[in-house]
N, C-alpha and C positions, 0 to 999 in steps of 0.2 A: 504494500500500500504506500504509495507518495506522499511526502511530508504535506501536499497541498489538500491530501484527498484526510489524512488523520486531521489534520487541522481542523476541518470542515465538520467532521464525525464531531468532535470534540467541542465546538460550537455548539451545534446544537446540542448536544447532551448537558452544554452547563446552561443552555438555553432552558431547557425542558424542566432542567432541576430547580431554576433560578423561580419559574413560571408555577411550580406546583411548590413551592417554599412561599410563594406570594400567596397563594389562595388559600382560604381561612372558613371551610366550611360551617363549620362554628358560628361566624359571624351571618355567617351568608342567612343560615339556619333561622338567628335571630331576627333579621333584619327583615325576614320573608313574616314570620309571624310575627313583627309590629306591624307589618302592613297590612296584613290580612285579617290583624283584628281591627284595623282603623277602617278597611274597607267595610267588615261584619256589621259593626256599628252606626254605618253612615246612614240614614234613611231614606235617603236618595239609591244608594250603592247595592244597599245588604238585600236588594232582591235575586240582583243579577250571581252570576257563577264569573267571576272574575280568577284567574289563574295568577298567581305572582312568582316569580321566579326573581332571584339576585345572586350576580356574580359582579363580586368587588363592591363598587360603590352604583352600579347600572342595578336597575329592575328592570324586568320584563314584564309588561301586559297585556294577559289574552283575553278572548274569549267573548263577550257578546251583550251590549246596551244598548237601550230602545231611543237612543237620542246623543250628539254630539254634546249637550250639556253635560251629560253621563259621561264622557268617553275625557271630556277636558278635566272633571270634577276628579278625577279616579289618578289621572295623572300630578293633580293637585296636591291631591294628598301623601301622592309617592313621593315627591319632592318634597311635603312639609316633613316625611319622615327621616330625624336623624344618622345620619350615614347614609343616605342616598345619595349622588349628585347628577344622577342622568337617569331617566326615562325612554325604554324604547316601549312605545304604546305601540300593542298593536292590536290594540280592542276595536270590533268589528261595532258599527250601527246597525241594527234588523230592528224598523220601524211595527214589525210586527211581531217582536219577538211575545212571546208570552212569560210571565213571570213565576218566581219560583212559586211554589205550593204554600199556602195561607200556614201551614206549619212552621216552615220557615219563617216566615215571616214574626210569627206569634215569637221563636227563637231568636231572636236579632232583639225584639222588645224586652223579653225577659233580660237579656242582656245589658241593654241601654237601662233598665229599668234597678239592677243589682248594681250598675256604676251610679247609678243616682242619688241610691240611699246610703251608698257607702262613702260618698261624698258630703252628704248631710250628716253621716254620723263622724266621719272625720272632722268637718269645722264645729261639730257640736264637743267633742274631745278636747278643740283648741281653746275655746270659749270657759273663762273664769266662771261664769254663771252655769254651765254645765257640762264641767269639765267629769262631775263627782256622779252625775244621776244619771241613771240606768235607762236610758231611754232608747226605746225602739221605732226602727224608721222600716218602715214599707214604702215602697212604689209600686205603683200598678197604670202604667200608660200615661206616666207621668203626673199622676194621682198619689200624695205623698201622704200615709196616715202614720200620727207621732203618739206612741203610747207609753205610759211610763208614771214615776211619781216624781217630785223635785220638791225643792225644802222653802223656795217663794214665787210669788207670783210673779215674779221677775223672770225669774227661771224660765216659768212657762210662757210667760212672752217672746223671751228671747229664742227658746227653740223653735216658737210658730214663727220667728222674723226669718232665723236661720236658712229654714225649708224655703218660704216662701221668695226669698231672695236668691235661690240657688239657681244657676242657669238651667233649665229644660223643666220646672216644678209649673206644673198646671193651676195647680190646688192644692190645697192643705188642710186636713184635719187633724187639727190639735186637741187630742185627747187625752194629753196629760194634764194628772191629776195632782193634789197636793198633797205631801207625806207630812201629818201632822206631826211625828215626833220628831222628824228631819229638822221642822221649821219649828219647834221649841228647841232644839241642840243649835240649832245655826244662829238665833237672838242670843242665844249665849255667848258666842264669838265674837270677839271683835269685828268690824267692819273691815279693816284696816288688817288683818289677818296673813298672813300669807300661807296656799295651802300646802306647800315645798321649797324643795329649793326651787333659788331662782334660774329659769331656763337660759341657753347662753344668748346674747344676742343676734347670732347666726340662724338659730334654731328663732324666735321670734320673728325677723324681717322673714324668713321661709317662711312661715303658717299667714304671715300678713299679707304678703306678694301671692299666697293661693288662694288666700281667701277672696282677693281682691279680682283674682282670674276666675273664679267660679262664678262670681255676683254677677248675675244680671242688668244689674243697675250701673256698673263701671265698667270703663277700658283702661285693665290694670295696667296695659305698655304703656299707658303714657304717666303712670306713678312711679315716682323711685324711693325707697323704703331704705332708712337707715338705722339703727339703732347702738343705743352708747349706757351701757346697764342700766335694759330697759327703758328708756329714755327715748322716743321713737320720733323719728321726725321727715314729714312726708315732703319732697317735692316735685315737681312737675305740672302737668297741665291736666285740667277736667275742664266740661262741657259748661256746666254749670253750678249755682252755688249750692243747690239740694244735692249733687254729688262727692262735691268737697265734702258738707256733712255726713254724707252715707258712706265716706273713708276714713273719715276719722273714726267714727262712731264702729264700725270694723275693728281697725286698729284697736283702741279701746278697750274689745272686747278680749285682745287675747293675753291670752296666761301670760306671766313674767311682765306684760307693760305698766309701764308705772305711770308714763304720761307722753300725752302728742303734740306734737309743734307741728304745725300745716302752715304758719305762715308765708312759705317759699312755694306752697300748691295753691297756681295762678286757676284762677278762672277766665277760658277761653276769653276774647272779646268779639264781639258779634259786629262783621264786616257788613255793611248797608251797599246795599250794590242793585 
């Protein structure tokens, strides 16, 4: 064999080797079910049978949507998914496709429906007022029922505000009740009490900035969350001055905050044109 011809061999072998040292099934793995459950989810999406495939930082999409809104929306969300950075779409339009079986469907809600309560029961966890009380959240079609006892009627306001305020909640029945021995031990406590230690302030601007992404009522990218032991201080820009309040009063609410400064959270000003 000729030194031109082994050279050649030996190319491509550190080529082949270099090529299967780069690929990270693993990831790939991953990256296939974040996407496949963001498609599951979508209620636009979670009818159709979409196929996802990822090799490196590329997905692949096949398979078959009743509309080009469908086919750009599906690509959308490939790209909002971390670690992607290319898209080959190759989802077909059939204006006459027919949709999957009402089972499925009923499946996709169930699902959207257990992210939704787990969501309310996580900001209800982060919340000083009902960090402590046993309270249960259902969804059902975005139909939120809250049962449970708390120690005041604060309490129980705050978890009907909770629900009520959380992105995709239809409705809300607040059927929590009050635990009278709860709420004679808790007049016994100081106001001013702390019920642990203090959380770090890492851990607080985190539960602030999610809570702030779940609400309904704000666009938490345009808030920047600081805090300084406990000490919290919000700035950026809001719509208007009812949602400046409805981020403080958020903030406010969660474990380890001592106090908020919104001074430097502008309220938009309204161009005349």
């Amino acid at each position: 064999m000729s030194l031109t011809i082994r050279m050649a061999v030996l190319s491509a072998t550190l080529l082949s080797v270099c090529t299967a040292a780069s690929a990270d099934p693993v990831q790939d793995a991953r990256l296939e079910g974040s996407l496949q459950t963001a498609l599951a989810l979508n209620q636009m999406l979670n009818p159709f049978r979409i196929k996802v495939e990822v090799d490196g930082q590329q997905a692949r999409l096949s398979g078959e949507v009743e509309n080009g809104v469908e086919r750009e929306l599906a690509e959308q969300l490939a790209l909002a998914t971390r670690g992607i950075e290319q898209v080959d779409n190759q989802l077909r339009v059939n204006a006459e496709l027919v949709e999957r079986p009402l089972e499925l469907r009923a499946y996709a809600q169930r699902l959207e429906d257990a992210t939704l309560a787990a969501v309310i029961r996580a900001r209800l966890l982060w919340s000083k007022a009902t960090e402590k009380s046993p309270i249960e959240v259902q969804s059902e079609n975005g139909v939120v029922t809250l049962r449970g006892k708390v120690d005041s009627a604060e309490a129980k306001e705050l978890a009907g505000v909770v629900a009520r305020t959380t992105d995709g909640v239809h409705l809300v029945n607040n059927l929590v009740s009050m635990d009278t021995a709860a709420m004679a031990k808790a007049r016994e406590t100081p106001v001013d009490a702390t019920s642990g230690a203090q959380p770090s302030d890492g851990w607080v601007v985190d539960k602030i900035q999610t809570s702030f992404r779940f609400s309904r009522n704000l666009d938490g990218l345009n808030i920047k969350v600081a805090s300084e032991q406990g000490m919290v201080r919000l700035t950026g820009e809001v719509v208007s001055s009812e949602q400046k309040t409805i981020a403080v009063d958020i903030a406010m609410q969660i474990i380890g905050v001592r106090g908020v400064d919104a001074d430097l959270l502008k309220v938009a000003t309204k161009v005349e044109g």
